[in-house]
The first five atom37 places (N, CA, C, CB, O) and aatype in JSON, in Angstrom:
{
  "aatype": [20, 20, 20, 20, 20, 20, 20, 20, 20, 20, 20, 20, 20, 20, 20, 20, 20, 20, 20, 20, 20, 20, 20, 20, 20, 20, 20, 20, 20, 20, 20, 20, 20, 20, 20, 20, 20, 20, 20, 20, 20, 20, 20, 20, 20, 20, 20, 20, 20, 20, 20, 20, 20, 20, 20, 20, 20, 20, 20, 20, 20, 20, 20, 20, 20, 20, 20, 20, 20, 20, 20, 20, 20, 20, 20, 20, 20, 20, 20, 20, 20, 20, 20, 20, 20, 20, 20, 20, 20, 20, 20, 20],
  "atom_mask": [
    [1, 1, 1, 1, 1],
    [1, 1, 1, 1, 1],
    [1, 1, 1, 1, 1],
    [1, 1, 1, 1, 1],
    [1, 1, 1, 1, 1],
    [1, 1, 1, 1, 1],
    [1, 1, 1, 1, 1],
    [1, 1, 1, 1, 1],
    [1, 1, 1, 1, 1],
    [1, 1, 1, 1, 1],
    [1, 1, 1, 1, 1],
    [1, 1, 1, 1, 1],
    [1, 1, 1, 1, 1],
    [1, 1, 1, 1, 1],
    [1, 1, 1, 1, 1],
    [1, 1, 1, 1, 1],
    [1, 1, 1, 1, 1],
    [1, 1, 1, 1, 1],
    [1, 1, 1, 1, 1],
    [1, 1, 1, 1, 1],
    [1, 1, 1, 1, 1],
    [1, 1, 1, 1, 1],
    [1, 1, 1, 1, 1],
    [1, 1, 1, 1, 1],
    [1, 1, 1, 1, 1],
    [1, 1, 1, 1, 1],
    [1, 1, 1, 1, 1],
    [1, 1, 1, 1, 1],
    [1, 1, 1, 1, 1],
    [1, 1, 1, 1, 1],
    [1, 1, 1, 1, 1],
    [1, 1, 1, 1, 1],
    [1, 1, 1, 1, 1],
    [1, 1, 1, 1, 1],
    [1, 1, 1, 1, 1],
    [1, 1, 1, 1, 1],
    [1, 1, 1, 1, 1],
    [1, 1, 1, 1, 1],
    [1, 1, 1, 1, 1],
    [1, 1, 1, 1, 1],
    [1, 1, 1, 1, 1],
    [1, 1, 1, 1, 1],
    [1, 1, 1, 1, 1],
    [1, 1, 1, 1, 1],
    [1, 1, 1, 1, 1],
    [1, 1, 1, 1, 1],
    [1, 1, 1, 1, 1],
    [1, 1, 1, 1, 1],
    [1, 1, 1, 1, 1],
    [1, 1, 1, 1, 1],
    [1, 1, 1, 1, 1],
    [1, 1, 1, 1, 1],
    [1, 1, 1, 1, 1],
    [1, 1, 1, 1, 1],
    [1, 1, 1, 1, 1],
    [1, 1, 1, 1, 1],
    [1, 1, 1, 1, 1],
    [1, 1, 1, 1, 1],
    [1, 1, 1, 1, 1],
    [1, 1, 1, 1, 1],
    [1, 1, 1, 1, 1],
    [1, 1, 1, 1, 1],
    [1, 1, 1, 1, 1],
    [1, 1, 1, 1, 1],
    [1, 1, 1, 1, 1],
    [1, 1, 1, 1, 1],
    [1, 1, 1, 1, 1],
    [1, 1, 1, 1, 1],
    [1, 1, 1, 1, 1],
    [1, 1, 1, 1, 1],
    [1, 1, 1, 1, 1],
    [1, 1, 1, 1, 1],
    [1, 1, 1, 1, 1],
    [1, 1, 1, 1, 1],
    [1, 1, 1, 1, 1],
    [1, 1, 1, 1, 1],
    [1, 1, 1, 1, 1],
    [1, 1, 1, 1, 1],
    [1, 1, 1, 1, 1],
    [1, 1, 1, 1, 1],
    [1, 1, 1, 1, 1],
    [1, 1, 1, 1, 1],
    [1, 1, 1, 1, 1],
    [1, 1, 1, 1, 1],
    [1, 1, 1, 1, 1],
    [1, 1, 1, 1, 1],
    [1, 1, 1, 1, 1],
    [1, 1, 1, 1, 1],
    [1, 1, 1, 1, 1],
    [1, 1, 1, 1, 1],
    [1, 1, 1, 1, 1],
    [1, 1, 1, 1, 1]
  ],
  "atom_positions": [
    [[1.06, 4.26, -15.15], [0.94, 4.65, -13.76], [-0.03, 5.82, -13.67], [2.34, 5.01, -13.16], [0.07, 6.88, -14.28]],
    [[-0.89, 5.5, -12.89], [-1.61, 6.99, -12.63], [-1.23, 7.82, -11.68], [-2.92, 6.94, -12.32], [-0.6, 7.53, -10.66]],
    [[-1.79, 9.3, -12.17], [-1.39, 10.44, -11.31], [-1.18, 9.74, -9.76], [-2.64, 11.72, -11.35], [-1.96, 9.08, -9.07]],
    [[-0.24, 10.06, -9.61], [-0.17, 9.51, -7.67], [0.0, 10.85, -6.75], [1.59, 8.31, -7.17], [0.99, 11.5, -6.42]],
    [[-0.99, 10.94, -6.55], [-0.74, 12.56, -5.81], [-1.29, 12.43, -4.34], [-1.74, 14.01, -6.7], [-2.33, 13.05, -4.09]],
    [[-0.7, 11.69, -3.37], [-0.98, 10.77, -2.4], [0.63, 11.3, -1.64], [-1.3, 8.94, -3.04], [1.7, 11.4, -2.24]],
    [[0.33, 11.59, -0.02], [1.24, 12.54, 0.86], [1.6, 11.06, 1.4], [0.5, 13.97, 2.06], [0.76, 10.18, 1.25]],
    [[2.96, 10.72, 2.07], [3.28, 10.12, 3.13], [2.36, 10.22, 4.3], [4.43, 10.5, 3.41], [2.43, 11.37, 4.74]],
    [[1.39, 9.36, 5.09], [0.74, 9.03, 6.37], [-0.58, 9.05, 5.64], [0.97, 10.08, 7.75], [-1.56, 8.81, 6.35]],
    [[-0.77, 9.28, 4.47], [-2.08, 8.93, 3.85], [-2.4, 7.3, 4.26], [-1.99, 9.19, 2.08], [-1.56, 6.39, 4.27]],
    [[-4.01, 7.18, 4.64], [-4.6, 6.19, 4.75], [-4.91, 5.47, 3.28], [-5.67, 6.56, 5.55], [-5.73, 6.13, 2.64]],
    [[-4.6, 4.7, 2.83], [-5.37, 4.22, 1.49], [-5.72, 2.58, 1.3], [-4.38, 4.64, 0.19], [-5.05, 1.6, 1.62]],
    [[-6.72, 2.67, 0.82], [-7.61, 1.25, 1.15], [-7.24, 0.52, -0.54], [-9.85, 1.64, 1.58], [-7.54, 1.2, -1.52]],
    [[-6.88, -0.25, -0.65], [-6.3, -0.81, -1.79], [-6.89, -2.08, -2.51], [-5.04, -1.09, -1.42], [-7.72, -2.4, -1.66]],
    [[-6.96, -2.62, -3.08], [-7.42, -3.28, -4.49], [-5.92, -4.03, -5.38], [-8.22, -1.79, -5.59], [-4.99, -3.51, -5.99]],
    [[-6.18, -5.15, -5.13], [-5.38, -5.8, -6.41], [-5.83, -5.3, -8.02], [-5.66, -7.51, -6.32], [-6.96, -5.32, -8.5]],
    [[-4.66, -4.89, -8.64], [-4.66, -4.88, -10.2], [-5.41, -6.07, -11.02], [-3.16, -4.9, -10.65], [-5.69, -7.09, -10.4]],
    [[-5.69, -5.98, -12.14], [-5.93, -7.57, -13.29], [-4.28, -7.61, -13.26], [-6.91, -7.35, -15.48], [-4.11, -8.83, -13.33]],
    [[-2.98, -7.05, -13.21], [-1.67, -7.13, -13.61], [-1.4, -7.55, -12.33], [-0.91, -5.9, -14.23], [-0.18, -7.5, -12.18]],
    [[-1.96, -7.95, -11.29], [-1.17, -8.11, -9.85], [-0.49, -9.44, -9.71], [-2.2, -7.99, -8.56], [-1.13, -10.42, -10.08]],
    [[0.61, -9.6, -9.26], [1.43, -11.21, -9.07], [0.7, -11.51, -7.84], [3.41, -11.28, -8.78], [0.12, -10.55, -7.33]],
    [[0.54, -13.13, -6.99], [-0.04, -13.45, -6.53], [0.98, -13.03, -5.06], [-0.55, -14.63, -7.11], [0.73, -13.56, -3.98]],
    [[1.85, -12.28, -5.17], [2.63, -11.97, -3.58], [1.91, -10.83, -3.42], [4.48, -11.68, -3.41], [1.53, -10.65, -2.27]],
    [[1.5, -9.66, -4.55], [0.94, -8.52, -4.44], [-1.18, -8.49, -3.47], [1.13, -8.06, -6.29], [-1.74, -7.9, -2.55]],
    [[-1.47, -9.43, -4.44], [-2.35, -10.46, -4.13], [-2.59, -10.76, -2.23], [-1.64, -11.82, -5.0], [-3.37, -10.38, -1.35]],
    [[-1.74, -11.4, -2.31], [-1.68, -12.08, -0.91], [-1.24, -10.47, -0.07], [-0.25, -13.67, -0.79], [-1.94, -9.96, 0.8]],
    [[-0.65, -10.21, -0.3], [-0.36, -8.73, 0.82], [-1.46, -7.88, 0.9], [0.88, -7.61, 0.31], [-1.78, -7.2, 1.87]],
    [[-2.06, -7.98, -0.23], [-3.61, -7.01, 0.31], [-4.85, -7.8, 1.09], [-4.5, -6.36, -1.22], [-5.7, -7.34, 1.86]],
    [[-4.62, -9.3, 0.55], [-5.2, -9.95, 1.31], [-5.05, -9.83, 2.63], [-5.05, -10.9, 1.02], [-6.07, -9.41, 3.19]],
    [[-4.14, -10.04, 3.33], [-3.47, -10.49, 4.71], [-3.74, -9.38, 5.32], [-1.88, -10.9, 4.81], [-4.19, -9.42, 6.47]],
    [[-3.51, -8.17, 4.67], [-3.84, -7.07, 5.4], [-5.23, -6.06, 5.42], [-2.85, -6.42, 5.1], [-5.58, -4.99, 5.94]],
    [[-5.75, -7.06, 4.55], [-7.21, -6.47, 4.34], [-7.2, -4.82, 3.63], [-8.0, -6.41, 6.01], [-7.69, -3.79, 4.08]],
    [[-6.57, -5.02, 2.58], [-6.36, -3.71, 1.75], [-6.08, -2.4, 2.6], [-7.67, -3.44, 0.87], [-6.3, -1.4, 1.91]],
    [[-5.74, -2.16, 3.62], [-6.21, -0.81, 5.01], [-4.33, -0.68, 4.97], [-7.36, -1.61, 7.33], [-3.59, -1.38, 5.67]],
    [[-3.94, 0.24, 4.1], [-2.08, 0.35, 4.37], [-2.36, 2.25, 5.0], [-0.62, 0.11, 2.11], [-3.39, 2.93, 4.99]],
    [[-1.27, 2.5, 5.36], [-0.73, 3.7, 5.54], [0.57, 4.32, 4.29], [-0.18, 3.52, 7.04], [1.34, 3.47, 3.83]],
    [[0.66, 5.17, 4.01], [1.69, 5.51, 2.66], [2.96, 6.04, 3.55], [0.99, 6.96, 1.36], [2.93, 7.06, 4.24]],
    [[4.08, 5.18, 3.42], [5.14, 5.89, 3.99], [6.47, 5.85, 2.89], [5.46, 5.19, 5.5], [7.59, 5.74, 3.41]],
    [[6.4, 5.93, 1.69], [6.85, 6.64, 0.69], [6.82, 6.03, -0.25], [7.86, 7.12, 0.77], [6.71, 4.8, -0.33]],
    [[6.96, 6.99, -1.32], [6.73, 6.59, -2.84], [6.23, 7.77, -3.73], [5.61, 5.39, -2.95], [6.31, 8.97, -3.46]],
    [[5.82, 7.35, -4.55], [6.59, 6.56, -5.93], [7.95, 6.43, -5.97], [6.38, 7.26, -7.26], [8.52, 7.52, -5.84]],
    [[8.88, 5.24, -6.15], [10.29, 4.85, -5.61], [10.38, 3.47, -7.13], [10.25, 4.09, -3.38], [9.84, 2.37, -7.27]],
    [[11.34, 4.3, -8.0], [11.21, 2.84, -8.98], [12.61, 2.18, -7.78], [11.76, 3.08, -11.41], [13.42, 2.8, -7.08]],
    [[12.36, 0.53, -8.03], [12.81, -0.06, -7.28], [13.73, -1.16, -8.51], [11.66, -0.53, -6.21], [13.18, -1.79, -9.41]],
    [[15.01, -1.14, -8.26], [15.19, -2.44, -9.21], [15.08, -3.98, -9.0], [16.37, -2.38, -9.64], [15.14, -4.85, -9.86]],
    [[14.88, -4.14, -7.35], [14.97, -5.4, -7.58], [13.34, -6.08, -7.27], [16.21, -5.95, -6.66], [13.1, -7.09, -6.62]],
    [[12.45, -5.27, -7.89], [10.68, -5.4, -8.37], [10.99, -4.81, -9.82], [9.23, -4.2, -7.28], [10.1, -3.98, -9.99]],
    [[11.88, -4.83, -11.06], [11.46, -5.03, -12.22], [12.04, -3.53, -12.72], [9.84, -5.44, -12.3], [12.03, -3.17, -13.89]],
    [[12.56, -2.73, -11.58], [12.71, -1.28, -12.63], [11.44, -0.33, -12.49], [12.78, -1.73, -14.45], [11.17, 0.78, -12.95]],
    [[10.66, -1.35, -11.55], [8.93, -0.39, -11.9], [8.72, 0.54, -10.85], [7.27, -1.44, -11.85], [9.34, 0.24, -9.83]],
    [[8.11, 1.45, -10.79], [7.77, 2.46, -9.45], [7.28, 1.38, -8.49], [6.44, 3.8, -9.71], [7.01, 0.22, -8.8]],
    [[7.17, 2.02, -7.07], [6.67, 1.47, -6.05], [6.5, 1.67, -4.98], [6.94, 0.85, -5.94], [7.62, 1.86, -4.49]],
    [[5.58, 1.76, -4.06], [5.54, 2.39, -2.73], [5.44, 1.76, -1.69], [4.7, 3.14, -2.58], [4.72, 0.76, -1.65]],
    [[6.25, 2.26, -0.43], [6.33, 1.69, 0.66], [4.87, 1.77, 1.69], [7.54, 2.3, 1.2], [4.29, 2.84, 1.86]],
    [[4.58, 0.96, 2.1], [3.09, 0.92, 2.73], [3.26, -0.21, 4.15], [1.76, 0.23, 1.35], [3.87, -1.29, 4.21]],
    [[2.61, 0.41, 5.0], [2.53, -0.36, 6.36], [1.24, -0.65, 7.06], [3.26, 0.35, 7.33], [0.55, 0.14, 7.7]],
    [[1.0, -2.04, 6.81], [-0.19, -2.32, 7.11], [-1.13, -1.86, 8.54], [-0.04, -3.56, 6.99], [-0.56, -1.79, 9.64]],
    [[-2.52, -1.57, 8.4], [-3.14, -0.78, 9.59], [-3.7, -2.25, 10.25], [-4.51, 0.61, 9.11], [-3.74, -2.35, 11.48]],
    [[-4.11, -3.29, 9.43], [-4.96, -4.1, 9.23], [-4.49, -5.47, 9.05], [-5.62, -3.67, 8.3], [-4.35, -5.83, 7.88]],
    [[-4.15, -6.49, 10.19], [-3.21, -7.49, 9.65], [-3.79, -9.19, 9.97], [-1.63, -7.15, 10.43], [-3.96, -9.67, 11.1]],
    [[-3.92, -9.58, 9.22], [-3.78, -11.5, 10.23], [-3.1, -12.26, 9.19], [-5.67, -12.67, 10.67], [-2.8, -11.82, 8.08]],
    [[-2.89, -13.38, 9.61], [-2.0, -14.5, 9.37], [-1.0, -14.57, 9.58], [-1.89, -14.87, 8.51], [-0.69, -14.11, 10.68]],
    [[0.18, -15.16, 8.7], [1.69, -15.5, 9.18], [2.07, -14.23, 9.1], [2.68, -16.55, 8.32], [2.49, -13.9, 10.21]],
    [[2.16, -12.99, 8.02], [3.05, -11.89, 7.63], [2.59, -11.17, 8.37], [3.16, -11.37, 6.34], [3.01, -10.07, 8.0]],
    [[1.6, -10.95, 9.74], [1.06, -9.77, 9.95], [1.96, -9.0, 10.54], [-0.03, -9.82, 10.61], [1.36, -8.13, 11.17]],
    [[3.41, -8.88, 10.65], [4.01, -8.02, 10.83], [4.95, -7.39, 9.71], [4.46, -8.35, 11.79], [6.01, -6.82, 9.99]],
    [[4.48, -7.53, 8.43], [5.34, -6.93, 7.05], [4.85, -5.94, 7.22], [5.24, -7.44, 5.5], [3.9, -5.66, 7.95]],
    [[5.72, -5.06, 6.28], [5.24, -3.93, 5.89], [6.67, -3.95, 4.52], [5.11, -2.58, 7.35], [7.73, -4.57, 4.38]],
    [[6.05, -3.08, 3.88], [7.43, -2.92, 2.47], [6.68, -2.55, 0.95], [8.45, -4.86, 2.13], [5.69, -1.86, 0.72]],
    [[7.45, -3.19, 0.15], [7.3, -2.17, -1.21], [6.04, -2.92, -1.74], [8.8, -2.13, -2.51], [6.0, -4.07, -1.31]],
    [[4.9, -2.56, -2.65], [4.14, -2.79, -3.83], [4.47, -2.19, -5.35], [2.89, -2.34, -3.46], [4.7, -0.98, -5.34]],
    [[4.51, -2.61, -6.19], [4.14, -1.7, -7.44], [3.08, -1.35, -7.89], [4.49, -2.06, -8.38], [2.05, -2.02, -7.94]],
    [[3.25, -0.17, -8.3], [1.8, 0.34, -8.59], [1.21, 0.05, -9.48], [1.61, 1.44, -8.71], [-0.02, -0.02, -9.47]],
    [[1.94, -0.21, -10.47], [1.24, -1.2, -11.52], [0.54, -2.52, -10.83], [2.44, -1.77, -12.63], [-0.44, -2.87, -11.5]],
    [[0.67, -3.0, -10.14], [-0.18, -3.86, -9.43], [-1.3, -3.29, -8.26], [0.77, -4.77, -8.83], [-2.03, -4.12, -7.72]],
    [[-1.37, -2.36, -8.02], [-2.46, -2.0, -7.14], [-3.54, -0.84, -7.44], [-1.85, -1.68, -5.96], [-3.17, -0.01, -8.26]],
    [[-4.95, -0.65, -6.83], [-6.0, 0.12, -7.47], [-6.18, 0.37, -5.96], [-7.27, -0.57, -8.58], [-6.1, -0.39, -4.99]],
    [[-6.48, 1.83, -6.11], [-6.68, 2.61, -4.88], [-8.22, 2.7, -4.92], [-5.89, 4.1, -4.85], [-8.88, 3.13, -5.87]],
    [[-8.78, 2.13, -3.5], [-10.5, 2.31, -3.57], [-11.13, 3.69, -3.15], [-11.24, 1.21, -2.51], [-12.09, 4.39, -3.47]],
    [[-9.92, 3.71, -2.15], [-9.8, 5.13, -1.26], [-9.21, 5.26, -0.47], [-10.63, 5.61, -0.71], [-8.78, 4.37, 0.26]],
    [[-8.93, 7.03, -0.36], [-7.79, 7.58, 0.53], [-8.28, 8.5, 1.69], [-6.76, 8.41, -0.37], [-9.19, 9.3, 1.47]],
    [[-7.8, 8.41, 2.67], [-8.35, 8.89, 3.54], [-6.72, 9.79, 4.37], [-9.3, 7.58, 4.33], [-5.59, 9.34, 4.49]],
    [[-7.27, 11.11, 4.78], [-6.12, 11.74, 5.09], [-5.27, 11.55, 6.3], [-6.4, 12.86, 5.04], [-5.98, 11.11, 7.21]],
    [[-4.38, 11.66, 6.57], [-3.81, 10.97, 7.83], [-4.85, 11.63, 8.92], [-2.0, 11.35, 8.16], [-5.66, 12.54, 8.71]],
    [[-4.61, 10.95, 10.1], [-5.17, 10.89, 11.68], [-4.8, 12.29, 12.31], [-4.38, 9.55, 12.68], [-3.65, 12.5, 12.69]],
    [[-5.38, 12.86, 12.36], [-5.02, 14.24, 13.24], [-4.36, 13.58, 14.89], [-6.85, 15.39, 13.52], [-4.64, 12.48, 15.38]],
    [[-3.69, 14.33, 15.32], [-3.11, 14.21, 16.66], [-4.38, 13.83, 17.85], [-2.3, 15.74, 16.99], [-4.35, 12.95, 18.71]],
    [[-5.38, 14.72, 17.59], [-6.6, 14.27, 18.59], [-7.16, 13.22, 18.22], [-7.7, 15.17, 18.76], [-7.51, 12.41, 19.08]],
    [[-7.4, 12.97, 16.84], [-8.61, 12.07, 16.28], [-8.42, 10.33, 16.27], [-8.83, 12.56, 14.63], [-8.19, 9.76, 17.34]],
    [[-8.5, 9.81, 15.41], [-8.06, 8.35, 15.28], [-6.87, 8.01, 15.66], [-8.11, 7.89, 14.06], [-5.94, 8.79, 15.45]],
    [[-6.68, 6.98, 16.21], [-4.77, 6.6, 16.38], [-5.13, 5.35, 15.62], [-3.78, 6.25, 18.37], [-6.07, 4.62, 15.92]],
    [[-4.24, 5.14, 14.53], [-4.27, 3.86, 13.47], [-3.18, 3.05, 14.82], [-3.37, 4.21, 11.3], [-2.76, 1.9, 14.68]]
  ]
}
């Protein structure tokens, strides 16, 4: 796992792992990699025992476009993070 030094309401634009299962896969797909961080690192047991963070998509189409829920981080590569939305500035 790498350093995760990433705040809750962080913007982060995401990347499937070479280790990613094809549900991990499909959720970055669907949502076009664009999540918001609303907590984590969280090992989870029923994803394997492995860390994992809760993320809510900014960015959505197809059937799931209303999920939001856990990834492991072992399955995902951060492209970039962007700091949450100031009160004046962007509204995600």
């Amino acid at each position: 796992m790498e350093d995760w030094r990433r705040q809750p309401g962080d913007v982060l634009f995401l990347r499937p792992s070479p280790r990613a299962t094809q549900r991990t896969k499909n959720r970055i797909r669907e949502h076009r990699g664009t999540f918001k961080l609303l907590r984590g690192p969280q090992v989870l047991e029923c994803l394997g025992g492995r860390p994992c963070v809760l993320l809510q998509p900014l960015v959505s189409k197809g059937p799931n476009a209303d999920w939001w829920g856990w990834l492991p981080l072992e399955e995902i590569e951060l492209e970039e993070v962007a700091p949450p939305p100031d009160e004046g500035g962007v509204q995600w």
